[in-house]
N, C-alpha and C positions, 0 to 999 in steps of 0.2 A: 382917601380912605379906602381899606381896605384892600391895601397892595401889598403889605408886609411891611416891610421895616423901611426905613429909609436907604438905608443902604440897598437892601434888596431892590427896592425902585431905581436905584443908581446904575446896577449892575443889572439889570433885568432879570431878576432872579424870583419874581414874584412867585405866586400859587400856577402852578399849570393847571389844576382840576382836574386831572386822572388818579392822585394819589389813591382816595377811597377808590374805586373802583378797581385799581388794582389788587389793596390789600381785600377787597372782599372777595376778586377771583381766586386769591390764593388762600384766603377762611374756605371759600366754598369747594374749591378742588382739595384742600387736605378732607374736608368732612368726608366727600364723596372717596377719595381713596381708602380711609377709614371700611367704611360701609362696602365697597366692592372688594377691601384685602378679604376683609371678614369673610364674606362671599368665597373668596378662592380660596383660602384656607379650610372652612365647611365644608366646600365641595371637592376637594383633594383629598381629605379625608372619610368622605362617604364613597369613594372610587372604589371596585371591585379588589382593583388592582392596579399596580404603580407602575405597571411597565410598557413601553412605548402605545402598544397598540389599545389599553385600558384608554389611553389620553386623548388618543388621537379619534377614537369613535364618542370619548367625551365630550369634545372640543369641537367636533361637527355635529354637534345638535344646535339650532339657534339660540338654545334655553342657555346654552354656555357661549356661546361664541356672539353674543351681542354684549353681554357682561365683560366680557373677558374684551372685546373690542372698546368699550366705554372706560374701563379700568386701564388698559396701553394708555387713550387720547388722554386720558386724566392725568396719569402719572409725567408723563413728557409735559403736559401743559404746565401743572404745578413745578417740575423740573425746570422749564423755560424761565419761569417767574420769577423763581426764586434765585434763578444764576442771574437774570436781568439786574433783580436787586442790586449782587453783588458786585456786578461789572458796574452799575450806575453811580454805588456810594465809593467805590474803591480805587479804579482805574481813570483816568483823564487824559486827555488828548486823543491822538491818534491809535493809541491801543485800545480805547474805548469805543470806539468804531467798529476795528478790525475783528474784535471779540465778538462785539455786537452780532454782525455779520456772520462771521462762522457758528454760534451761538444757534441763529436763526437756522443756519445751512445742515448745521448736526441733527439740532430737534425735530426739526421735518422731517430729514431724509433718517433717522433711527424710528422714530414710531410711524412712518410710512411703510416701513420693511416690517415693521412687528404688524401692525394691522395686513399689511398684504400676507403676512404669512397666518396669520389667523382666518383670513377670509379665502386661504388656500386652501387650510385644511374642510373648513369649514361647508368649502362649493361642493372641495370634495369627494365628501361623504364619507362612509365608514369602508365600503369597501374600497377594494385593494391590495 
């Protein structure tokens, strides 16, 4: 009782138990990008001005640059998630590995360079 199907029992294909918790990290990182797009689009548009140096004295205050660092981790994270999905339900065998992997290698090392460059500007400061 409580294995799935018969078949499923056969081929061990039961419940693994991470399903929810997957789909809620991916409910709860879309809300949370919702809520921090919101955020950077309000505050782009209360900028003095658009041009490099307006951004870059924006972006080192911590009022913007812990926002703007929590919106990068969110959106790569939701991004990781949902390409997981797609490699999980669509790919098999050995390409589902290999994807896997580089998957993991992309995600990290792209919002590890956005947040290092956020927390560049950010040490910073305004001058310069």
């Amino acid at each position: 009782m409580g294995n799935g199907t018969e078949l499923g029992r056969v081929r061990g294909l039961g419940s693994s138990k991470h399903g929810a918790q997957h789909w809620w990290h991916q409910r709860l990182t879309a809300a949370g990008n919702i809520v921090l797009m919101a955020w950077l689009l309000a505050a782009i548009t209360r900028l003095p001005g658009h041009d490099y140096d307006s951004v870059r004295r924006w972006l080192s205050a911590p009022v913007a640059a812990i926002p703007m660092a929590l919106l990068v981790f969110s959106v790569f994270y939701h991004f990781r998630l949902g390409l997981q999905v797609l490699i999980e339900d669509y790919q098999h065998g050995a390409n589902r590995t290999a994807l896997m992997v580089l998957l993991n290698f992309f995600v990290i090392g792209a919002g590890a360079t956005a947040i290092f460059s956020i927390l560049k500007i950010a040490f910073s400061g305004a001058a310069a």
